[in-house]
N, C-alpha and C positions, 0 to 999 in steps of 0.2 A: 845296621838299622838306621835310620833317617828319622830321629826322635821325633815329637812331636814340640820339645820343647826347642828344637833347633828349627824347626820352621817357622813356628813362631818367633822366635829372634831375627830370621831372614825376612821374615812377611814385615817387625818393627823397624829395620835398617830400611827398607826401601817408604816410610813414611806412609804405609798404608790405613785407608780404614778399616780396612776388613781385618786385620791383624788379631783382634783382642780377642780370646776367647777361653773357654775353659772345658778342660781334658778330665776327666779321672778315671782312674789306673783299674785295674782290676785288686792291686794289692792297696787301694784305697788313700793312697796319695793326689793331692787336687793342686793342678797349677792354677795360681791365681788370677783370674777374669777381672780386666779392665771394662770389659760389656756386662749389662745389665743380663744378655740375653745369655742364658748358658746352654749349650750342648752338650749332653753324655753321647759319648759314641763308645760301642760296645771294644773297638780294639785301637788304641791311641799311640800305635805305633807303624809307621809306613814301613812296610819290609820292602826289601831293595830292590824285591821281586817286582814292585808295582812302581818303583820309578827312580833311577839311578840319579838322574839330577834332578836339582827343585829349580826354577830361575824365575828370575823375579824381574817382569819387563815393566819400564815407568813409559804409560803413557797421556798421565797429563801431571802439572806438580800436586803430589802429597796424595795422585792414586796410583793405581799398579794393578796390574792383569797380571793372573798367574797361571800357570800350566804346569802341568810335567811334560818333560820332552818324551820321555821313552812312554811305550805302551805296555799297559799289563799283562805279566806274565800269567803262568797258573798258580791261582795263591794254595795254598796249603792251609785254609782257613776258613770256615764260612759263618757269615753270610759272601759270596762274592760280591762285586758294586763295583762298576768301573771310575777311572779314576776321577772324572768328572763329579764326579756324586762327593770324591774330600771337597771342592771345589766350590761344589754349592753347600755346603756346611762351613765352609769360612762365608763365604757371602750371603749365605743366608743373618748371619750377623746385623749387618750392614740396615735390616727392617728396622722403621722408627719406630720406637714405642709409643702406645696409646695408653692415656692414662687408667688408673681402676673406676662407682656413681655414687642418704645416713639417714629418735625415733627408737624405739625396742630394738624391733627384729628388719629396721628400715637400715641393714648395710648395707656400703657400697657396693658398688658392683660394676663392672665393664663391659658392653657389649662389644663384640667385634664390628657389629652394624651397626650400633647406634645412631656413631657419628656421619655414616655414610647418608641414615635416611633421614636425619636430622636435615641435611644438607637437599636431598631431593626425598621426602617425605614420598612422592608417587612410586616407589622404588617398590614399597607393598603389596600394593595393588595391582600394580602394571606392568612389571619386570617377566616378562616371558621365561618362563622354564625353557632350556636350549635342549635339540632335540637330541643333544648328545650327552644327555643325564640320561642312565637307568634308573628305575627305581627299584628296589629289593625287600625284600623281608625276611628274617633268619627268625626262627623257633628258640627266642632266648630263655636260657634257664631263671626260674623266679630268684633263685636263692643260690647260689654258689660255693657257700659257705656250711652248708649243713646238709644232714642226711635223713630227713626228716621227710615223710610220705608228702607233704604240701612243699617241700623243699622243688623236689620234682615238677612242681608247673610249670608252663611257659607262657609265655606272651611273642607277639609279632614285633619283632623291633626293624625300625625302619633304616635302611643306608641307600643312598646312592652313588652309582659310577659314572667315570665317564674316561674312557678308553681312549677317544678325537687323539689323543698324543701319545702312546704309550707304547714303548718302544717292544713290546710283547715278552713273554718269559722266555723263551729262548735265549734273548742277549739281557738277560738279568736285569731289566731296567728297573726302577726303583717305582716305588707307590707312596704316595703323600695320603698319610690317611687327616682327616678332620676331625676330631673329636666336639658332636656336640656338647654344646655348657646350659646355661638353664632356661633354655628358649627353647620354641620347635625349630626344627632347619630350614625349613623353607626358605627364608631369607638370606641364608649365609651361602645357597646356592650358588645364585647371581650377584652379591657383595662382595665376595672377596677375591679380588682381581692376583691377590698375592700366588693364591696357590693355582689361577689359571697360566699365570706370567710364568712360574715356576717349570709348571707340567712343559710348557712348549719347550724350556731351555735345556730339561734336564729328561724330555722324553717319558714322564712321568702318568702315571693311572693316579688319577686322581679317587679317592674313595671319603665320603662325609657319611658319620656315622650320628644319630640323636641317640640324645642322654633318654634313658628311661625316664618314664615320667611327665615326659614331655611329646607335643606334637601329634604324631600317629603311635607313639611309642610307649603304650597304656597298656599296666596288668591287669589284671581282672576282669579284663572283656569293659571298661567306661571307666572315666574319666571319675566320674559320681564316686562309683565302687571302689576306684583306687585311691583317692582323696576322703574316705569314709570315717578311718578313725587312725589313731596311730600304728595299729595292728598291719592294716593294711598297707598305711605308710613307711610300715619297719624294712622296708626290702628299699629304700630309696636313699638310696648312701653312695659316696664315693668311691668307696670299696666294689659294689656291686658292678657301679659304672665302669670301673676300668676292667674289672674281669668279663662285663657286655663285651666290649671292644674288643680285648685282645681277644677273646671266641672270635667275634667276627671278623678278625683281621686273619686269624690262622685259618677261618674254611675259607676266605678270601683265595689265601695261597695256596691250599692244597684243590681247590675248585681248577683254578686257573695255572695248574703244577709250575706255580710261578715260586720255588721253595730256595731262588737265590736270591730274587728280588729284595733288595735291603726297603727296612720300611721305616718313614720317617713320621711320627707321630706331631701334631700339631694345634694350635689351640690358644687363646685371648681371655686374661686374666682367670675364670673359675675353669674355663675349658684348659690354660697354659698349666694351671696348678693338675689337673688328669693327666694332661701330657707329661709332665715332668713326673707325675706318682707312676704312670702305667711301664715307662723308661726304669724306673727303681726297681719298679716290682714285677714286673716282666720282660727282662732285657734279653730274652732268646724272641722276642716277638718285635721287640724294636729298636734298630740299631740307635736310631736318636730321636732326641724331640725336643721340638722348637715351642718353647714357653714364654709367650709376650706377653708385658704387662702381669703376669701372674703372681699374686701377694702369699706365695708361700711362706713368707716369714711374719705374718703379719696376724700370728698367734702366739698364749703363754707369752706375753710380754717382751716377746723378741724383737721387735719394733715398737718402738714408742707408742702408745697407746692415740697420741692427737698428730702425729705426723700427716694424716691425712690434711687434715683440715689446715696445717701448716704451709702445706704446698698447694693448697687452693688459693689462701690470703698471701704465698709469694708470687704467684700469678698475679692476681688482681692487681698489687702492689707498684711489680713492676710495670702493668699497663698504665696505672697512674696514680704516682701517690694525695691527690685530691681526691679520687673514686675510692680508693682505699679507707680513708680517711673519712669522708660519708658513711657510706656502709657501716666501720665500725661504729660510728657516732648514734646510726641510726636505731639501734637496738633499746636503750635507755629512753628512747624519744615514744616510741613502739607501747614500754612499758610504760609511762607513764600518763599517756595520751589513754591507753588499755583501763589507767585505772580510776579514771576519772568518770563521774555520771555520762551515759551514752558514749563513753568512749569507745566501745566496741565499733557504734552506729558511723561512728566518726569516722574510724579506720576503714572500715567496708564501703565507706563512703569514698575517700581518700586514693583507696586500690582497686576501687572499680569493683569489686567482689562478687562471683556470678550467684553469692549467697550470702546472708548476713551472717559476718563472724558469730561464733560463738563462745569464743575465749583468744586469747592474742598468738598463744602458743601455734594455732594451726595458721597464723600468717606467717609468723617467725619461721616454723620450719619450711615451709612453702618458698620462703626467700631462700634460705639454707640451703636447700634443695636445689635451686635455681643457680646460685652462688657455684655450688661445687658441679655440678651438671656443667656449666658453659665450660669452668674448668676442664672437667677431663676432657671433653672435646675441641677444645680449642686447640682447630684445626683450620690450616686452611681449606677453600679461599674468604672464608666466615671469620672466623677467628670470633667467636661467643663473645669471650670476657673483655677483647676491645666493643665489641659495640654493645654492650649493658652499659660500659664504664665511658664511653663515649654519648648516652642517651646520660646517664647522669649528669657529666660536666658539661651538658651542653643545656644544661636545663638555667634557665634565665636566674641570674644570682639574685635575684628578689626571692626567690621561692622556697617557702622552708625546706628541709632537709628531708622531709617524707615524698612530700610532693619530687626531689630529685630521684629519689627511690624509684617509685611509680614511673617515675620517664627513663629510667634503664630496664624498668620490667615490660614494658611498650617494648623498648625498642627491641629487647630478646623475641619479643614475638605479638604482634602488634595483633589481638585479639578483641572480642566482642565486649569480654568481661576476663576476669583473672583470679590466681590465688585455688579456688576452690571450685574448678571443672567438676561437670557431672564425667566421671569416666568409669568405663568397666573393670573390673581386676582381670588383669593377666594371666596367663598359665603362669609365668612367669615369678607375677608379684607372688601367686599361690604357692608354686613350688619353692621356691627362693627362701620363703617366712620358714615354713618346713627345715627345709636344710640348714638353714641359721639355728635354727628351736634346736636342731640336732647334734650333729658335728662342725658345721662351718660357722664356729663361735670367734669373729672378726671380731678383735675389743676394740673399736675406732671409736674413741673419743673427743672433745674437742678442749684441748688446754688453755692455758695462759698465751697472752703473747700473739693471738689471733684477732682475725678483725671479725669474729663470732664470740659469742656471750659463750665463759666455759661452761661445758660439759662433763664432766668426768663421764666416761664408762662405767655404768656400775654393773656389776658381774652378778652379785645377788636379787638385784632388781630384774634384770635381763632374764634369769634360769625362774624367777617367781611367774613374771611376766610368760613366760614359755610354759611353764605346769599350767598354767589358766589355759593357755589355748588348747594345747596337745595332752595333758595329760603326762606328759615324760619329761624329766629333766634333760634338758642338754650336757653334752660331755666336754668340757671346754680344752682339756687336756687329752682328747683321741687322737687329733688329726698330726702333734709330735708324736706322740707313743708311736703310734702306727706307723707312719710316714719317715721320721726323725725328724731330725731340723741341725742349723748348724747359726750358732748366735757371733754377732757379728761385737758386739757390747761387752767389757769385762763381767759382766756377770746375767745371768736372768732374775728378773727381782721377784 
C-alpha cells in the first residue's frame, strides 16, 4: 500500500504547494492539515493496484507536477475514479481562499460572486446564460425527516448541467456538483470560472444545484406562502438542504448510469459549511468535498467570538497604520458630534446622507459594514481596503478627521449620496435573517484591541431579538450536536 501519509512526505521533500492537505481514515484518525482547505476522501489509501510508483517531477523552484507513471488497474473498490481525479484533489488545494460579510441577525456572510460583481457589477444583468447549461427540475421531498401525511409534499427544485466536458459514464469520469448557499443560482452560473477551468482538466459534468428556499426553488407553490410564518419556514434548514442534494445527486447517477462516477461536492463559506456536512453525513454520495472559506468552527465558542473583526482591522492596518488609526479615532468623534444639539443634522450633512440620520448608530454600522465588506473582498485588481485607506490619507491634512472618513467612503464608491440608500431586501437578506433566527447562530462579535468600538456578542439579546421576529427561539448549540465539531483551543468556554 502507498500510504497516504508517504505521499504526502514525497509531495513535502520536493517543496511543493500543493502538498498540505488533510486525509481521514475510516477508523477515524486525522493527519494534520497545514491548508486551510480540507478534503475527506472516502478511501485514503492508494492501493498498488492503481500506481506502483509516485514521482515527483520539479519543474519550476518550490513547484512540482505530479503523476503516477503506471495506469489503473481494476480496483476492487468503489467508487472507481481514474488516477488523475487524486491529482486534482491535491491541486484542488492550491484555490485561494476568499474571505467570510455583521447588528442582530446582520452576520457575516461570503458570497462566491460577490467579489467578482463588485468588480464588474454588469455581470447581473448582462452575463449570457451559455448554451450549454441545462436547466432541470426534480420533485424534491418537503420534509425528509418525518412520516407525517404533509411530510410527503413536494416542490420543484431547480439544478443545472452542463455536459460541454464530460468525459461520459462509460469511462467513470467524475461530476463537480455546486451546492447552492443563500442566493438564487443564477449568478454563480457564469461567475465561477473555478469549476469551468476544472471540468476541461479533469473531463468533468459539471452539475449546480439551489438551496431551497431560494431563486426558482420555492415550497408552497410562492415565495409569499413559504416566507408566511414560522411553520412554514420550519422545513428551511441545513439538514433538509443537504438531504435535497444528495437525492438529486443520486438520480443524477442512476439517470445517467453514471454509478462509478466519483462525485466531488463544492461550495464558498455557507455553501463550503453544506459541502463539508453532506461529505460527513453522506459519504457513499460523495467521495469529497471542497469547502472554501467555510466557518464551521465559528460556533459554541470554538472560535473566538471577535476574530472576525480582528482580521478586518489586520487588514486595514497593514494597508496603513495612519488609515488605521483615523478610523479607530473616528468613532468617539462620531459620538460626540451625535450628541450634541443638531448633531444628527451635522453628521448627515458631513456623509452626504441620501436621508437625515436618525440616531448615529445607523451611520456607525454603515461604516462597519463598509469596513469589513472591502475587507473580505480585497481582491485583486481593486484591492477595496487600499483605496478607502488611500481616499483617507490622501485627504488634505487641514481636514478634520470625519471629513477624511467621508473621502475614503467616496473613494469606495463615488456615489450621488451615501450611508443610507433606498434599497430593496433581498431573497437573500430575507432568508439569511431566518437561518441566523434558527440554526446558523454565528456569535461574531467585536472585542478589545480593534479599530471598531466593542461589541460583545450578546447571546440573550440575539434569541430575544429573534422570538420578536419569528416567534421561535434559535438553537445555538444544533449545528455542533448535529454536525460535531473539533475545538482547536484547550478548552470550549
Amino acid at each position: 500500500m502507498l500510504h497516504i501519509d508517504k505521499m504526502d512526505k514525497a509531495l513535502e521533500q520536493t517543496n511543493s504547494y500543493f502538498y498540505s492537505f488533510s486525509c481521514e481514515h475510516s477508523f477515524g484518525r486525522k493527519i494534520p492539515s497545514k491548508s486551510r482547505t480540507t478534503i475527506y476522501m472516502s478511501n485514503c489509501c492508494l492501493d498498488p493496484g492503481i500506481a506502483k510508483t509516485f514521482v515527483a517531477k520539479k519543474t519550476k523552484p518550490n513547484k512540482s507536477y505530479y503523476s503516477f507513471v503506471d495506469k489503473i488497474r481494476a480496483m476492487n473498490y468503489s467508487p472507481k475514479f481514474p488516477v488523475k481525479w487524486v491529482k486534482f484533489m491535491v491541486m484542488i488545494l492550491s484555490i485561494a481562499s476568499t474571505g467570510i460579510a455583521a447588528g442582530w441577525t446582520d452576520i457575516p456572510r461570503l458570497s462566491p460572486t460577490r467579489g467578482i460583481i463588485m468588480e464588474d457589477p454588469d455581470l447581473l444583468s448582462s452575463a449570457a446564460v451559455s448554451d450549454d447549461l441545462q436547466t432541470c427540475y426534480y420533485p424534491q421531498t418537503l420534509d425528509h425527516f418525518n412520516y407525517q401525511p404533509q411530510s410527503y409534499g413536494t416542490f420543484q427544485q431547480r439544478y443545472v448541467m452542463n455536459f460541454k466536458y464530460w468525459g461520459g459514464a462509460n469511462n467513470s469520469a467524475p461530476i463537480l456538483a455546486y451546492l447552492g448557499a443563500e442566493s438564487p443560482l443564477n449568478v454563480s452560473l457564469t461567475a465561477i470560472g473555478f469549476l469551468n477551468d476544472s471540468a476541461v482538466s479533469f473531463n468533468a459534468l459539471l452539475v449546480y444545484i439551489e438551496h431551497r428556499y431560494y431563486g426558482k426553488s420555492i415550497p408552497f407553490g410562492s415565495r409569499e406562502e413559504a416566507f408566511k410564518n414560522a411553520s412554514t419556514l420550519g422545513y428551511f434548514n441545513s439538514a433538509q438542504a443537504i438531504a435535497d442534494y444528495a437525492e438529486i445527486i443520486m438520480h443524477i447517477k442512476s439517470k445517467l448510469r453514471a454509478f462509478y462516477s466519483p462525485v466531488i461536492v463544492v461550495g464558498g463559506s455557507y455553501g463550503g459549511m453544506l459541502a463539508s456536512w453532506l461529505r460527513l453525513k453522506y459519504p457513499h454520495v460523495a467521495l469529497g468535498a471542497l469547502a472554501s472559506s467555510a466557518p464551521i468552527l465559528y460556533f459554541d465558542k470554538i472560535t473566538p467570538s471577535g476574530a472576525y473583526y480582528s482580521v478586518v482591522t489586520k487588514d486595514f492596518r497593514e494597508a496603513s497604520e495612519s488609515c488605521y488609526q483615523t478610523i479607530r479615532n473616528s468613532w468617539s468623534v462620531i459620538d460626540k458630534i451625535a450628541s450634541q444639539p443638531n448633531g444628527l443634522s451635522t453628521l448627515s450633512m458631513i456623509f452626504n446622507t441620501c436621508k437625515p440620520l436618525t440616531k448615529s448608530s445607523e451611520l456607525k454600522i454603515a461604516l462597519k459594514n463598509m469596513y469589513a465588506l472591502a475587507a473580505q473582498y480585497n481582491s485583486p485588481p481593486r484591492y477595496p481596503v487600499t483605496v478607502i485607506c488611500r481616499g483617507i490619507d490622501g485627504a488634505n491634512e487641514t481636514q478634520d478627521i470625519l471629513s477624511k472618513i467621508f473621502a475614503g467612503v467616496v473613494a469606495y464608491g463615488n456615489l450621488s449620496c451615501y450611508i443610507n440608500q433606498q434599497t430593496n431586501e433581498s431573497e437573500t437578506t430575507e432568508g439569511w435573517r431566518w437561518q441566523t433566527c434558527s440554526e446558523m447562530v454565528i456569535p461574531i462579535g467585536i472585542g478589545n484591541g480593534t479599530m471598531f468600538q466593542p461589541a460583545p456578542f450578546n447571546l440573550t439579546s440575539f434569541i430575544q431579538h429573534c422570538k420578536t421576529i419569528f416567534g421561535v427561539l434559535p438553537r445555538p448549540h444544533w449545528v455542533t450536536s448535529y454536525y460535531g465539531y473539533k475545538t482547536y483551543s484547550p478548552e470550549i468556554w
